[in-house]
Structures are given as C-alpha cells and as structure tokens.
FIBA-243345 format. One record per residue (C-alpha): residue in three letters; x, y, z. Coordinates in Angstrom, 2 decimals, m for minus. Example, Ala and Ser with C-alpha at 12.3 -4.5 7.8 and 13.67 -1.06 7.14 Angstrom:
{marti ALA | xx 12.30 | yy m4.50 | zz 7.80}
{marti SER | xx 13.67 | yy m1.06 | zz 7.14}
***
This chain:
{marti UNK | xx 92.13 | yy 56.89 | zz 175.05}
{marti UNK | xx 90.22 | yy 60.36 | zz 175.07}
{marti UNK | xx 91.19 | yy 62.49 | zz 178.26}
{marti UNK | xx 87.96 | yy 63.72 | zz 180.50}
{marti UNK | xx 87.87 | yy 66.95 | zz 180.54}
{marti UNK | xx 88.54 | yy 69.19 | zz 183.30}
{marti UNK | xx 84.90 | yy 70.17 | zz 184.82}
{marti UNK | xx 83.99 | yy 66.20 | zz 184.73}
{marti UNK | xx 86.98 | yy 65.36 | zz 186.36}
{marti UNK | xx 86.65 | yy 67.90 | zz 189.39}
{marti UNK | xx 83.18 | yy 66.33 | zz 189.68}
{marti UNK | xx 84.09 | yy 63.10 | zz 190.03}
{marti UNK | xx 87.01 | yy 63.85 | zz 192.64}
{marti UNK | xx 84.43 | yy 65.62 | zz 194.61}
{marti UNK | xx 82.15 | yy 62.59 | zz 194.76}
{marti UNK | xx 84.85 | yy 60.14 | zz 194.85}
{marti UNK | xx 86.17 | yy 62.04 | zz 198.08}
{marti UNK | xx 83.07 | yy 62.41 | zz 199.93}
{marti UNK | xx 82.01 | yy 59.16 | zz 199.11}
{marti UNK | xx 85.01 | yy 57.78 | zz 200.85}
{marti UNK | xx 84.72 | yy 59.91 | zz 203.21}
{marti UNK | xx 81.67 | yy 59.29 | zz 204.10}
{marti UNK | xx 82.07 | yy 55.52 | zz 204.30}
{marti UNK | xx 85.55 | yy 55.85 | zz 206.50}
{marti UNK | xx 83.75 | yy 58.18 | zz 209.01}
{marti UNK | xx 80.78 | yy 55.91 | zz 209.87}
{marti UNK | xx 83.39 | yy 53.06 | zz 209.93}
{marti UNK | xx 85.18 | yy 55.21 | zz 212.65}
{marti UNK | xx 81.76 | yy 55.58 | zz 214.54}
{marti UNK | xx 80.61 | yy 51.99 | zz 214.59}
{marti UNK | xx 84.10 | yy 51.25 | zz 216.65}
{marti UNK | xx 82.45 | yy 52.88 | zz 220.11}
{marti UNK | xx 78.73 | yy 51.93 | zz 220.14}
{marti UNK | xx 78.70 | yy 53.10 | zz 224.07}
{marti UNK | xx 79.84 | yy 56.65 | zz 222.91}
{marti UNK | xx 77.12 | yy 59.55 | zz 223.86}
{marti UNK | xx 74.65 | yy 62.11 | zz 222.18}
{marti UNK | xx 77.74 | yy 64.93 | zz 222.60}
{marti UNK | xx 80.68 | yy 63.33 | zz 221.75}
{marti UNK | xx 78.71 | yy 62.13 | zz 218.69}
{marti UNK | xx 78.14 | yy 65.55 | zz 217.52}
{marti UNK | xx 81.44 | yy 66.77 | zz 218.25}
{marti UNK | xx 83.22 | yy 64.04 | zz 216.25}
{marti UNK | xx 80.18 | yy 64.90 | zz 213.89}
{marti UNK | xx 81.65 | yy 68.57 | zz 213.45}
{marti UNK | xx 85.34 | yy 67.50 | zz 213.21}
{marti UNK | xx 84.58 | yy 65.05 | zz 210.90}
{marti UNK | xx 82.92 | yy 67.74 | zz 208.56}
{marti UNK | xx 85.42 | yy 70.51 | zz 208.57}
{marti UNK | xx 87.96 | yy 67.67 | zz 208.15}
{marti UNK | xx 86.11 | yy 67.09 | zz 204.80}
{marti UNK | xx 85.93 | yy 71.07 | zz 204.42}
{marti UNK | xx 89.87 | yy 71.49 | zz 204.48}
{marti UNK | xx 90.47 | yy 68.28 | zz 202.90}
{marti UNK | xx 88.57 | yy 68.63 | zz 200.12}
{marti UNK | xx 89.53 | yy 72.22 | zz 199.54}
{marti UNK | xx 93.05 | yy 71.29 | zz 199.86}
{marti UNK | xx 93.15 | yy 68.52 | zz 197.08}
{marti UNK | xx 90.69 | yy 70.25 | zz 195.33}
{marti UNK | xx 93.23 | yy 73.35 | zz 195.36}
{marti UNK | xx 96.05 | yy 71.14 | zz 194.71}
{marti UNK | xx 94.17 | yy 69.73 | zz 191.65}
{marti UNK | xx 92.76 | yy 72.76 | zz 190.44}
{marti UNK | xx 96.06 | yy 74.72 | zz 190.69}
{marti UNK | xx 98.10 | yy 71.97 | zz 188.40}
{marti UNK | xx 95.25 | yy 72.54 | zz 185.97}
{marti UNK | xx 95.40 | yy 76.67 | zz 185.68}
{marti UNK | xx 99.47 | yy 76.34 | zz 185.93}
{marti UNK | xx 99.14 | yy 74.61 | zz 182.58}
{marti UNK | xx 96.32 | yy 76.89 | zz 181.08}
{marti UNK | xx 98.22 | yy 79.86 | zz 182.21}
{marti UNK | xx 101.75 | yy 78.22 | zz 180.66}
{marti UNK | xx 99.62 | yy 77.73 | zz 177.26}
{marti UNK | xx 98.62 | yy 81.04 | zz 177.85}
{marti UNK | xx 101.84 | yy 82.42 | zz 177.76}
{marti UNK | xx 103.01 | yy 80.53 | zz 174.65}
{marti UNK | xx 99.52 | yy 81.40 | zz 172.62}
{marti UNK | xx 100.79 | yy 85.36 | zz 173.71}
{marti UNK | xx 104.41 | yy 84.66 | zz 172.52}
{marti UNK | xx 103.20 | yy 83.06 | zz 169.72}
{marti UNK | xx 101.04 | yy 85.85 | zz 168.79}
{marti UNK | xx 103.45 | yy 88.59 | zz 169.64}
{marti UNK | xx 106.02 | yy 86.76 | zz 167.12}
{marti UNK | xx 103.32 | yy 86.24 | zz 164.31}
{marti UNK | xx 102.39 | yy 90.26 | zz 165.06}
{marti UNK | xx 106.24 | yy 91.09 | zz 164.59}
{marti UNK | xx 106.10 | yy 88.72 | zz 161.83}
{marti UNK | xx 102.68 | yy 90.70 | zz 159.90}
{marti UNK | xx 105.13 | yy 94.04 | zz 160.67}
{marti UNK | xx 107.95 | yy 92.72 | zz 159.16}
{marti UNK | xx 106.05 | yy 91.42 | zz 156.32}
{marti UNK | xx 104.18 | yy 94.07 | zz 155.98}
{marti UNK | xx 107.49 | yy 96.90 | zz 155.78}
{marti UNK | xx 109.04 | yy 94.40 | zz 153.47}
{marti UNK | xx 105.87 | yy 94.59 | zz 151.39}
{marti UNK | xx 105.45 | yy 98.02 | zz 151.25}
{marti UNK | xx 109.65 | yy 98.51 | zz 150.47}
{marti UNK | xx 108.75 | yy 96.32 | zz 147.83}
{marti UNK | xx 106.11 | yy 97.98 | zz 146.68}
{marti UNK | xx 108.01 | yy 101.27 | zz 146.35}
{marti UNK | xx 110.85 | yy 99.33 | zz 144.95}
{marti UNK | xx 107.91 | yy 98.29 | zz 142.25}
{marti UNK | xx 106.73 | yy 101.68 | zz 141.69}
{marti UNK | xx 110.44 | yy 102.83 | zz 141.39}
{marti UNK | xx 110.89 | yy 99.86 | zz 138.58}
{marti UNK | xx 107.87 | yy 101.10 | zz 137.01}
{marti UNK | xx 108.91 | yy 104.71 | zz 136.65}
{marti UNK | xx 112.24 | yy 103.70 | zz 134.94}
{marti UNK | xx 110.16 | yy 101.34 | zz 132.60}
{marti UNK | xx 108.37 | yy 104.30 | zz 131.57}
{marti UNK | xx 111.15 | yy 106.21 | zz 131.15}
{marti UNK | xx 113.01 | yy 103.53 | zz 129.19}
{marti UNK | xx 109.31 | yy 103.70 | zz 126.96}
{marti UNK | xx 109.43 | yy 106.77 | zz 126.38}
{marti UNK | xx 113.34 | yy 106.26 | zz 125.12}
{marti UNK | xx 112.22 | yy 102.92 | zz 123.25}
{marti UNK | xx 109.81 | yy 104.97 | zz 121.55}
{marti UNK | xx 111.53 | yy 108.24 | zz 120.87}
{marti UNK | xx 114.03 | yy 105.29 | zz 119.41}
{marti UNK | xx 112.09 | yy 103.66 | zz 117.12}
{marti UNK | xx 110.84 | yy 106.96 | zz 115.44}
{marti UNK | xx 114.51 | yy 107.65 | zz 114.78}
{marti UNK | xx 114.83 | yy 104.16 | zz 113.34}
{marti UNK | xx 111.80 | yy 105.00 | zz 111.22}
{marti UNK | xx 113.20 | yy 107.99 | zz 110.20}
{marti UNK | xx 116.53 | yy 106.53 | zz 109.78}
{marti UNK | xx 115.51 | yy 103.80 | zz 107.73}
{marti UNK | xx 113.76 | yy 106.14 | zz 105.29}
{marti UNK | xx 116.89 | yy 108.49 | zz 104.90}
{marti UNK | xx 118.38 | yy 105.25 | zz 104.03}
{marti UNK | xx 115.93 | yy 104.00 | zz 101.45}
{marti UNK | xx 116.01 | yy 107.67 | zz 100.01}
{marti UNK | xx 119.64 | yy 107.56 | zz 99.91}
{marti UNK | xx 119.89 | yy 103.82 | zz 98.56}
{marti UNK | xx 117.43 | yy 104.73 | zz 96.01}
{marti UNK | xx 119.99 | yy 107.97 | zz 95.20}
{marti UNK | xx 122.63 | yy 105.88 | zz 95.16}
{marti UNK | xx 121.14 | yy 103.01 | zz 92.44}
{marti UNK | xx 120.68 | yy 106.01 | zz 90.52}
{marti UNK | xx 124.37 | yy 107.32 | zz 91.02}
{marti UNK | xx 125.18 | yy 103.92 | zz 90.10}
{marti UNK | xx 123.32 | yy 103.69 | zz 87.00}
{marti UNK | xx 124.93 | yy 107.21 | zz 85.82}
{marti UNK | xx 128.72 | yy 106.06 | zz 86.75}
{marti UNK | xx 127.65 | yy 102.59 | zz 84.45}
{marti UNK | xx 126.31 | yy 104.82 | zz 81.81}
{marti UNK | xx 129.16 | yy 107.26 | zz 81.45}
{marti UNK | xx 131.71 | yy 104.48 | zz 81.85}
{marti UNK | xx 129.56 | yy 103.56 | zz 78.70}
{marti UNK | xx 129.16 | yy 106.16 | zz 76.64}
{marti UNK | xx 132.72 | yy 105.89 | zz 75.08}
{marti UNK | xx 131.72 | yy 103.13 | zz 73.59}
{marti UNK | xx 127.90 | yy 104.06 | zz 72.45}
{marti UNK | xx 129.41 | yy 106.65 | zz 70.77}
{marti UNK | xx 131.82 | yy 104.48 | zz 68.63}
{marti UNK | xx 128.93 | yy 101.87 | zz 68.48}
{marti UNK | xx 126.63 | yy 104.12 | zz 67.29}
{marti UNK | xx 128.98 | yy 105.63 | zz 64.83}
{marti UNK | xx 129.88 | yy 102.53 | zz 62.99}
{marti UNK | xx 126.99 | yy 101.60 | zz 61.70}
{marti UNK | xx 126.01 | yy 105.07 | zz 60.89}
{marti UNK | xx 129.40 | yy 105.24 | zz 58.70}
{marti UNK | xx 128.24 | yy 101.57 | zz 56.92}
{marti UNK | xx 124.71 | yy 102.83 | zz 56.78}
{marti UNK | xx 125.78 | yy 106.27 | zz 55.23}
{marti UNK | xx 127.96 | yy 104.18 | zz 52.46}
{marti UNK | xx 125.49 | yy 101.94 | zz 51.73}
{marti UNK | xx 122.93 | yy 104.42 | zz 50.87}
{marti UNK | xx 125.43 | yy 106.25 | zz 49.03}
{marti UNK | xx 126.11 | yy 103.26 | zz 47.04}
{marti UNK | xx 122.45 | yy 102.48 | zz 46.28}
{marti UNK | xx 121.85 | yy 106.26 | zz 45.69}
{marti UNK | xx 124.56 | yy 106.20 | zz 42.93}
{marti UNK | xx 123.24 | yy 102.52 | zz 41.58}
{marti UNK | xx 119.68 | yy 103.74 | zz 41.67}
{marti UNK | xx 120.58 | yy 106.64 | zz 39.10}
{marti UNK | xx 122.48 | yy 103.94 | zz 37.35}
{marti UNK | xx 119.62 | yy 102.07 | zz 36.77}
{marti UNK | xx 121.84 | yy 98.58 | zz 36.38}
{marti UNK | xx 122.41 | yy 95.77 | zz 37.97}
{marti UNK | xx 124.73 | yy 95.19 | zz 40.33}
{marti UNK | xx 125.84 | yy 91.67 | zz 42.62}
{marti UNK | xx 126.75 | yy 94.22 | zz 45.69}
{marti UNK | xx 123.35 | yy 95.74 | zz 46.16}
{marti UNK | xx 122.13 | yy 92.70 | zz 48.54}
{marti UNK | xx 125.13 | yy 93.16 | zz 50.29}
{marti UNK | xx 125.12 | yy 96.58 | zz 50.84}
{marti UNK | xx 121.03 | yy 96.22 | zz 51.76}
{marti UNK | xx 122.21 | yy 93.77 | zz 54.53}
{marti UNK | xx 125.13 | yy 95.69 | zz 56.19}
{marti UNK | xx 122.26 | yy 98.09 | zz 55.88}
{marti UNK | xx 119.79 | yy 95.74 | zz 58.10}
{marti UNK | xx 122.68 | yy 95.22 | zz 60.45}
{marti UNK | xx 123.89 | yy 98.48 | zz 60.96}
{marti UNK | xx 120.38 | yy 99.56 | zz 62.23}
{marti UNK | xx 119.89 | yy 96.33 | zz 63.47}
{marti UNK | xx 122.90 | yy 97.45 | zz 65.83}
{marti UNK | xx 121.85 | yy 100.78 | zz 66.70}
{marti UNK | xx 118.73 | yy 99.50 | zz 68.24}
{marti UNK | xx 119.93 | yy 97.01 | zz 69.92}
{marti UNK | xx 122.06 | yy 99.59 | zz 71.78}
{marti UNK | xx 119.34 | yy 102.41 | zz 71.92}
{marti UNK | xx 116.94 | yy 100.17 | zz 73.41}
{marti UNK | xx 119.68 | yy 98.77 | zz 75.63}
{marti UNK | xx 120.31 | yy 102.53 | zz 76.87}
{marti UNK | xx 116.52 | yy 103.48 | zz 77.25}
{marti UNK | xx 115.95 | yy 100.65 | zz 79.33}
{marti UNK | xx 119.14 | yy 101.04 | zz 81.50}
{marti UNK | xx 118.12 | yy 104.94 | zz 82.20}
{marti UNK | xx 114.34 | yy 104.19 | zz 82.56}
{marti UNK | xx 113.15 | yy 105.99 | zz 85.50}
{marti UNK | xx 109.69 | yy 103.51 | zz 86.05}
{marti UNK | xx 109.28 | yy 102.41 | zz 89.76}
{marti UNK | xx 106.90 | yy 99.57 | zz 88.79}
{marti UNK | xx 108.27 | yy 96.25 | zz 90.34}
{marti UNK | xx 105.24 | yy 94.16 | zz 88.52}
{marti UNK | xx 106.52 | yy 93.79 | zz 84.55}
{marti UNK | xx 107.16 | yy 90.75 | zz 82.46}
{marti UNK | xx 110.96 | yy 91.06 | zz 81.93}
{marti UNK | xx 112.63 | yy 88.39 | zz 79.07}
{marti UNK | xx 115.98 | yy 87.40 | zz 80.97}
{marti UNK | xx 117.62 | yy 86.87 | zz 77.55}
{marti UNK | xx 116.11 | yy 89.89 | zz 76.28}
{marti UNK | xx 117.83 | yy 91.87 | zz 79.10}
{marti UNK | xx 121.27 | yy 89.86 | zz 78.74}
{marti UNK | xx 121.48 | yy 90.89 | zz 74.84}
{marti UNK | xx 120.87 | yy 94.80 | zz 75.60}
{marti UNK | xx 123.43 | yy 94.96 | zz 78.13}
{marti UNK | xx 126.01 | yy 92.69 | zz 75.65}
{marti UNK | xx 125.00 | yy 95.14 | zz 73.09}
{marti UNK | xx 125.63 | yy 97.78 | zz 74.90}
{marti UNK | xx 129.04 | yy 96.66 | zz 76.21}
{marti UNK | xx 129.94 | yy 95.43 | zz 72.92}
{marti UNK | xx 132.29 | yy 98.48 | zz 72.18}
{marti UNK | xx 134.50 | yy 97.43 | zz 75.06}
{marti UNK | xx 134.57 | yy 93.63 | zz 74.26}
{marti UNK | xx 136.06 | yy 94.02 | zz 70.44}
{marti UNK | xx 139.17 | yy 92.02 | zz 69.25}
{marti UNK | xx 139.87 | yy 91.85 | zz 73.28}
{marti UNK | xx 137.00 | yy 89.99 | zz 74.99}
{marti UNK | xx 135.66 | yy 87.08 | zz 73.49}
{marti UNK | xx 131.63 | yy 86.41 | zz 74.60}
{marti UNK | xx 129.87 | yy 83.05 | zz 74.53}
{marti UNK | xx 126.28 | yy 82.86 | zz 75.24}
{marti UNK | xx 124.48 | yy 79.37 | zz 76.13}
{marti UNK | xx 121.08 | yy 79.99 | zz 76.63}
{marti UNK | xx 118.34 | yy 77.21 | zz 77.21}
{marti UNK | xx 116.14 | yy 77.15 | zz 74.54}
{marti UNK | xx 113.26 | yy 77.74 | zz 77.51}
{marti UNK | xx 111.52 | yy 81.17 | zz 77.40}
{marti UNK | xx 112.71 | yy 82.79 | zz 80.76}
{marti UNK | xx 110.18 | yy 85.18 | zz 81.81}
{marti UNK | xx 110.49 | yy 86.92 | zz 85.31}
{marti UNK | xx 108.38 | yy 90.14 | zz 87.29}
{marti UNK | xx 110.06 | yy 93.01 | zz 88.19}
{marti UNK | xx 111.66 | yy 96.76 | zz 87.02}
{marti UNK | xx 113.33 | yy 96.12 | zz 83.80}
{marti UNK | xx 115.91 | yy 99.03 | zz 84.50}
{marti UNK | xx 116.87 | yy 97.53 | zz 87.67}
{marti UNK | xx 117.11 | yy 94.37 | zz 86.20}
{marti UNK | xx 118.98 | yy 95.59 | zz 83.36}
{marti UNK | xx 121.65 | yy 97.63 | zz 85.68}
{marti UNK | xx 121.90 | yy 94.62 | zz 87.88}
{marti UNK | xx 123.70 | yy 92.66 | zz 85.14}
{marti UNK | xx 125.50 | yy 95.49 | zz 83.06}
{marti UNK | xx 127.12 | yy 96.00 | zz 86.98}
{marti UNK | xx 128.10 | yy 92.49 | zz 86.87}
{marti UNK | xx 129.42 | yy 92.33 | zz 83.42}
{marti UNK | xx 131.41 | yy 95.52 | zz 83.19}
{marti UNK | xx 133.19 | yy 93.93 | zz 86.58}
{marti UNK | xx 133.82 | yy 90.84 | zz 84.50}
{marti UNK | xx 135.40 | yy 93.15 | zz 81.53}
{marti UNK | xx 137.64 | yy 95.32 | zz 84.22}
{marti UNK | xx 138.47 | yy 92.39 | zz 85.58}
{marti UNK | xx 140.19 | yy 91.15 | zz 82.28}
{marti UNK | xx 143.34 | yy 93.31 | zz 81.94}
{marti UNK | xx 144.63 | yy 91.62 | zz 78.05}
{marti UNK | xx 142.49 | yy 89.01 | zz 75.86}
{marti UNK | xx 140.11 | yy 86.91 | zz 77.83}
{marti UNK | xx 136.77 | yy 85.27 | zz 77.62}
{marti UNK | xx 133.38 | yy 85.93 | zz 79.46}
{marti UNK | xx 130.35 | yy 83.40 | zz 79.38}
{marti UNK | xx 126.74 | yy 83.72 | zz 79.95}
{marti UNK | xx 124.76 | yy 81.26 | zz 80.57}
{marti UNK | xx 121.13 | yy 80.45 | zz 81.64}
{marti UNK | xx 119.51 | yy 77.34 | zz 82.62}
{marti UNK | xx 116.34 | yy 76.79 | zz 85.30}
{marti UNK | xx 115.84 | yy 75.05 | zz 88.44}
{marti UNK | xx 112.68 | yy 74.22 | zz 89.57}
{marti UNK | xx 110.83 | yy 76.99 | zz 89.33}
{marti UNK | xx 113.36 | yy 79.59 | zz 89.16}
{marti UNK | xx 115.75 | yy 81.09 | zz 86.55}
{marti UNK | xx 119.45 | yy 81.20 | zz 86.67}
{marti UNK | xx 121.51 | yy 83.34 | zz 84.92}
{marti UNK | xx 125.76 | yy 82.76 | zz 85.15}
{marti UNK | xx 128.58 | yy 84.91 | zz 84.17}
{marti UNK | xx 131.78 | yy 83.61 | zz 84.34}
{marti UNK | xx 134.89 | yy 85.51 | zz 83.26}
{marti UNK | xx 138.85 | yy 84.79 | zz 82.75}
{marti UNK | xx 139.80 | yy 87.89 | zz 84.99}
{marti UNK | xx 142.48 | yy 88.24 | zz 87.52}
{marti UNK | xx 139.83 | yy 86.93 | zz 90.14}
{marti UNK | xx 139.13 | yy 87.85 | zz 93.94}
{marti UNK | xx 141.25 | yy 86.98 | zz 96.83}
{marti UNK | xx 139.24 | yy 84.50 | zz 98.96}
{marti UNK | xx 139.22 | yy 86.94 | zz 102.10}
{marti UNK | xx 137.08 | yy 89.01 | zz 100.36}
{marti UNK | xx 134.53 | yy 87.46 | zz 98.94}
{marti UNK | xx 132.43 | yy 88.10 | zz 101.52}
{marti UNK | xx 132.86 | yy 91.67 | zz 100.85}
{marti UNK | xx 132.34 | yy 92.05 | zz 98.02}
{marti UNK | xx 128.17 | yy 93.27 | zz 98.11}
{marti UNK | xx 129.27 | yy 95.61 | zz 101.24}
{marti UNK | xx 128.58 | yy 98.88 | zz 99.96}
{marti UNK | xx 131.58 | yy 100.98 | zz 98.99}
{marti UNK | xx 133.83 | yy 97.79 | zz 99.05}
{marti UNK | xx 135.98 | yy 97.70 | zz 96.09}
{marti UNK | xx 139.31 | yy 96.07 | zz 95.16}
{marti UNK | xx 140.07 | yy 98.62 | zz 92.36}
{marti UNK | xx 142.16 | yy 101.29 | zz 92.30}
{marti UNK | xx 141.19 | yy 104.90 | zz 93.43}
{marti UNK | xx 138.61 | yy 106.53 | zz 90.91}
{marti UNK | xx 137.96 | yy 103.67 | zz 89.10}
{marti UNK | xx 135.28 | yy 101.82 | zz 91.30}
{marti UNK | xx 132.57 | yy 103.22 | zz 93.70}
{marti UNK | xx 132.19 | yy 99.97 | zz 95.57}
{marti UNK | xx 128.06 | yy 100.21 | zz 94.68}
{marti UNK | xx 127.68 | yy 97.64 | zz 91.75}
{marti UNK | xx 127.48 | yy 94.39 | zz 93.54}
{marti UNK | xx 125.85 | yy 96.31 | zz 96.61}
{marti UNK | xx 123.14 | yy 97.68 | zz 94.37}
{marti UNK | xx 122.85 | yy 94.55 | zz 92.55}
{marti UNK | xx 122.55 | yy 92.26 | zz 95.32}
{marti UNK | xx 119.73 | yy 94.93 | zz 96.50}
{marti UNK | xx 117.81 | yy 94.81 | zz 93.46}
{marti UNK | xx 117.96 | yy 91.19 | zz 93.32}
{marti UNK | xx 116.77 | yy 90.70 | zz 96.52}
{marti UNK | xx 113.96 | yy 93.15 | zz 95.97}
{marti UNK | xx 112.83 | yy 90.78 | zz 93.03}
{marti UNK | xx 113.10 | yy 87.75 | zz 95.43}
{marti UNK | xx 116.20 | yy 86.57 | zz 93.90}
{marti UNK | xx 119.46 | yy 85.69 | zz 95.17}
{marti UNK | xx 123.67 | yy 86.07 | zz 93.93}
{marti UNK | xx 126.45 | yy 84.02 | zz 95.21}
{marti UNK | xx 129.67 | yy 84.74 | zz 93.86}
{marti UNK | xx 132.72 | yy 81.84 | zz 93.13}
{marti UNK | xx 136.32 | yy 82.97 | zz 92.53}
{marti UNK | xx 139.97 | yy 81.95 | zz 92.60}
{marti UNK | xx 142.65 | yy 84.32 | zz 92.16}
{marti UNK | xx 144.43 | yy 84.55 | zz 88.87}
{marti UNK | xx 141.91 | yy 82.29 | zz 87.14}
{marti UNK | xx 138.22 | yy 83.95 | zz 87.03}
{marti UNK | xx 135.30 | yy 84.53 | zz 88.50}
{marti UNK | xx 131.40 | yy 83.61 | zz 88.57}
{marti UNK | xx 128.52 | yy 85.13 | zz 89.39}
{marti UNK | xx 125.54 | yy 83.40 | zz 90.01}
{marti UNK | xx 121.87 | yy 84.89 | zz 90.02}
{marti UNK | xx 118.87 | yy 83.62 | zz 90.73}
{marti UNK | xx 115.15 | yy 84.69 | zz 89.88}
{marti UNK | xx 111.80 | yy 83.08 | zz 90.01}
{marti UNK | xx 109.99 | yy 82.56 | zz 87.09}
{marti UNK | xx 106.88 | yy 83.16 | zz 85.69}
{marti UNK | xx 104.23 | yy 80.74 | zz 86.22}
{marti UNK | xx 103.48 | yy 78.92 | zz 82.73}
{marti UNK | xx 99.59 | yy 78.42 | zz 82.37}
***
C-alpha cells in the first residue's frame, strides 16, 4: 500500500480532530438546554483553547516523530557522505601513488629502451664481426684443405708429366724413325690420360680456391664429387679403395661452386684421416623428391656416440693436436645450410662413418 505523505497526513489529522471536536462539544452543550447566554460563552472559550492546546499538542507529538526520523536520515545521509568523501580521498591518494608509481615504471622502461637498443646495435655489430670472421675462417679452412693437399698435387701433377714427357720422347724418336710401331697408340693414350689427369686436378684446385661470392650458379653435383676425388687421389693410392654409385640422373643444384666444392673435400679428407691402414670410402648419390643427396661412407675408426652431436661445433675435433682445426664440418654444415641444404652424420665406433647431404635441385623444365 503507498504511504501518504507527510503534509496530507497533518491535514487530515487537523480535520479529523476538529471535526470530532466539534461534534463532541455540541454533544456536551445539548446536555443543559436551561444553561444561560454567559455560561454558554464561557464553556464556548474553554472549549476553544481546549482545541488550541490539544491540537497543538498532538499536532507536536506527530510532527516531532516525523522530524526525529528526517533528522536520523539526516544524520546517516551526512555519515554516509563523510565516508564516501574519505572514500574519494583515499581513492584519490591511492590514485595519484599509483600514478607516480606509473610514471616511475615508465622511466625505467625507458631506461631499459635505451639499454634494449644500445643492445641490439651491439648484436648488429656483433653479428657482423661474426659473419666477417666466419667468412675468414671458410677461407682459413679452405687454405689448411689446400696445403694438407698440395703434397699430393705435386706428386699428381708430376706423374703424368713424367708419362707425358716419355711418351713424347718416344714419338719424337719414332717420328724421326719414320716406321711403324704397335706402341705408338699406347703411348698416344697414356698421353690422353696423363693430361686427362692434370686437368682434372687443376680444375679441381681452381675451383676449390675460387674467390666468387655468387650464391646463384648451376653446380653439377657429380662434377664437383670427381674434382675433389681427383684431387685427393694422391692420398687414396694402393691404401684407400673409392667406389662411386652415381644415379644415372643429371644432378644439377644453385649455389658457389667453391663452397660447394670445399664442403665435400672437408668431408672426404675426414673420411681418409679417419682410415689409419687399407680401407674403403663410398660415394654415392641418389634423389628424393625434389632434392639431391649425396653419401659418403667410409671404413674409419668411427666417432664415439657422445659426440656426434659435436661434431659441426666449431673448433670441435677428435684429432690430435695440430692435425685438425675443428672448422671442416662447422664450415660445411654452414655452407650447406646457406644453399638450403642439410647434413646428418651416422657413426659407430671402430666400424665407419656416413655423412649425409642434402641439396635441392634444379627445377627440370
């Protein structure tokens, strides 16, 4: 039910009383009919200032109750408010300590920036030292595999200059002759193959040493894989036996054709220090999918299974002082990688070891 409110129900008292009144008092009259002019008036007069004081008295009553609760309410809307102003302080000081805890965050972000960024140009210029430096080192490398060559280039060289030197000798004196003779063919062919050799080796060498920085030529695998046999081929008589099984495929990749070429002399004059006595070393190439594989598998004393993962850290070796930089398979796996290739290594000790590289191929139109 909705409540009056206040100013209708002081109204309504004040009819309700004087209405009773007023009904009560002539009631009270009627009772002496005899009674005269005066005492009329007089009960008249008492009857109205008994309505005064009675009506101001409830009517105080009343109205008192009413301000008691507006003044309680009162009260509690000021408490409330004084709480929810020490509430907007408190809020407000925790604010602004935030706030200065913010700005203090924000200074030592700044500060960490600036160290982020003084950072990263030290990476930058870290990272180029080390490209300048890896790029020295491919090259120190390629020297150490070319002077642990050259012994044998000489004698490789020298060999067929001996059978060439003969053999022209031979025709020289059967020329003045003018006869026949059943050795000339042969002496033409040893000939063929003696300079046959020497370019095989010479081109192996210029390629090995050549200083081009173009990562975009068409390199033959198998091309590559004869020049580096041919040029090992000093170190692998009446000790080393090679096979080669090649697929019959044209392998084709793009890349540096030095790099290339030092990527698998590294890996076969590992295989031929590997093999102390008489041993065997195969080379093989196959595809899969659209990439080229090339493995090399020799009979050498092998690598202990604990380091295999090793063995492409840079400066890891498991040969004796001053005969092994630890770069080959570091520089290899580099230059591989920079040709989007991959090697994976297999090995047991005492019975061998294979390495396996990957390239892509060529596209075939």
């Amino acid at each position: 039910m909705q409540k009056i409110r206040f100013e209708y129900r002081i109204s309504l008292l004040y009819l309700l009383i004087g209405a009773l009144w007023i009904l009560l008092s002539d009631k009270v009259l009627e009772l002496d009919p005899d009674a005269s002019a005066t005492s009329i008036s007089n009960l008249q007069t008492i009857k109205g200032w008994f309505y005064v004081v009675a009506t101001a008295v409830i009517l105080f009553i009343f109205v008192t109750r009413h301000l008691n609760k507006l003044r309680a309410t009162e009260a509690e809307l000021e408490k409330h408010r004084t709480h929810l102003a020490e509430l907007v302080n408190e809020k407000t000081a925790e604010l602004d300590s935030a706030i200065i805890q913010l700005q203090a965050i924000n200074k030592q972000l700044l500060t960490q920036n600036e160290v982020i960024d003084n950072r990263n140009k030290e990476l930058k210029n870290a990272l180029n030292d080390v490209r300048s430096t890896q790029v020295q080192l491919a090259q120190t490398d390629r020297m150490a595999a070319i002077g642990i060559l050259t012994s044998g280039i000489a004698q490789e060289i020298q060999a067929p200059l001996r059978t060439i030197e003969k053999s022209a000798d031979s025709i020289l004196q059967l020329s003045q002759q003018l006869c026949d003779n059943e050795q000339l063919p042969e002496w033409i062919e040893q000939i063929q193959k003696g300079t046959h050799q020497i370019s095989k080796v010479v081109s192996g060498m210029n390629q090995l040493s050549s200083d081009h920085f173009s990562n975009h030529e068409t390199c033959d695998i198998h091309t590559i894989l004869d020049n580096c046999l041919a040029i090992l081929n000093y170190h692998l008589t009446n000790r080393i036996k090679v096979e080669k099984m090649y697929i019959d495929d044209l392998l084709q990749v793009t890349g540096n054709p030095g790099q290339l070429h030092q990527a698998f002399i590294s890996i076969m004059i590992n295989a031929v220090q590997a093999i102390s006595g008489e041993g065997s070393i195969s080379v093989k190439t196959y595809t899969e999918g659209s990439n080229c594989l090339v493995s090399i598998t020799d009979t050498g004393c092998g690598i202990d299974e604990r380091n295999l993962v090793h063995v492409t850290d840079p400066f890891f070796t498991t040969k004796e002082p001053g005969k092994g930089s630890g770069l080959g398979l570091s520089i290899t796996y580099t230059i591989l990688k920079n040709h989007g290739g991959e090697l994976t290594l297999s090995s047991k000790k005492g019975e061998g070891t294979t390495v396996n590289t990957l390239l892509p191929l060529i596209k075939q139109e």
